[in-house]
C-alpha positions in Angstrom: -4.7 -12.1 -189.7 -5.3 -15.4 -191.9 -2.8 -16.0 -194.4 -3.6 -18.9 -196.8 -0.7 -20.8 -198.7 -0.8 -22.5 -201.9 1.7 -25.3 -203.1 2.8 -28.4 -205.2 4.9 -30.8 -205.1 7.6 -30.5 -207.8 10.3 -33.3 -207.0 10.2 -35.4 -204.3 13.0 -37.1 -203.0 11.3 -38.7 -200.0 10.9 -42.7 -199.2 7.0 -41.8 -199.2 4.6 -43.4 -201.9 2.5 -40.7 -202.7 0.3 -42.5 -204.9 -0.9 -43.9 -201.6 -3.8 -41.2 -200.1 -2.7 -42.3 -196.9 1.4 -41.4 -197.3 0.3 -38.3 -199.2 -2.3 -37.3 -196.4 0.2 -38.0 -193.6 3.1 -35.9 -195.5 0.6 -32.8 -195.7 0.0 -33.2 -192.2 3.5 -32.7 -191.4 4.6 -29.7 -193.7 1.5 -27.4 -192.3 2.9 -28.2 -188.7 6.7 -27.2 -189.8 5.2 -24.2 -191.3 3.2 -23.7 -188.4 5.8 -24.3 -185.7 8.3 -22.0 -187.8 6.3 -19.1 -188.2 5.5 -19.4 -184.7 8.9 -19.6 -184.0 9.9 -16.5 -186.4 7.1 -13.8 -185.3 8.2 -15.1 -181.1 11.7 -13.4 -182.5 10.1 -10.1 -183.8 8.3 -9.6 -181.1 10.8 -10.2 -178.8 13.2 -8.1 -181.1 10.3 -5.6 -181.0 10.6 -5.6 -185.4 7.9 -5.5 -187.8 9.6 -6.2 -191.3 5.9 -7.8 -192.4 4.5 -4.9 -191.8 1.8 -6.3 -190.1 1.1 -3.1 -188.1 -0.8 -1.8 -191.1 -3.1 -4.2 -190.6 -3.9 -5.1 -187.7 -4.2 -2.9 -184.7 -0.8 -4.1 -183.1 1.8 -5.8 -184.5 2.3 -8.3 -182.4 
């Protein structure tokens, strides 16, 4: 299962210049690994909770 996400930065309140590719680069880079690491984290939990509040068994042969 893929699941694509879409954002934008609305107000940041970092020390970052992100006029600079480099800063702005280097920010992305770290929010797609703390998404990453969380949802890693949160479906480790439902499996070991043996839930499926995504419903993901609907799509995919087993949940987890």
């Amino acid at each position: 299962m893929n699941v694509n996400l879409y954002a934008r930065l609305v107000e940041y309140q970092g020390d970052r210049y992100l006029g600079d590719t480099n800063n702005l680069l280097q920010l992305q880079s770290e929010i797609e690994n703390f998404l990453k690491e969380r949802t890693t984290e949160l479906l480790q939990k439902m499996q070991k909770w043996d839930v499926d509040p995504l419903s993901m068994g609907y799509v995919a042969l087993h949940p987890f």
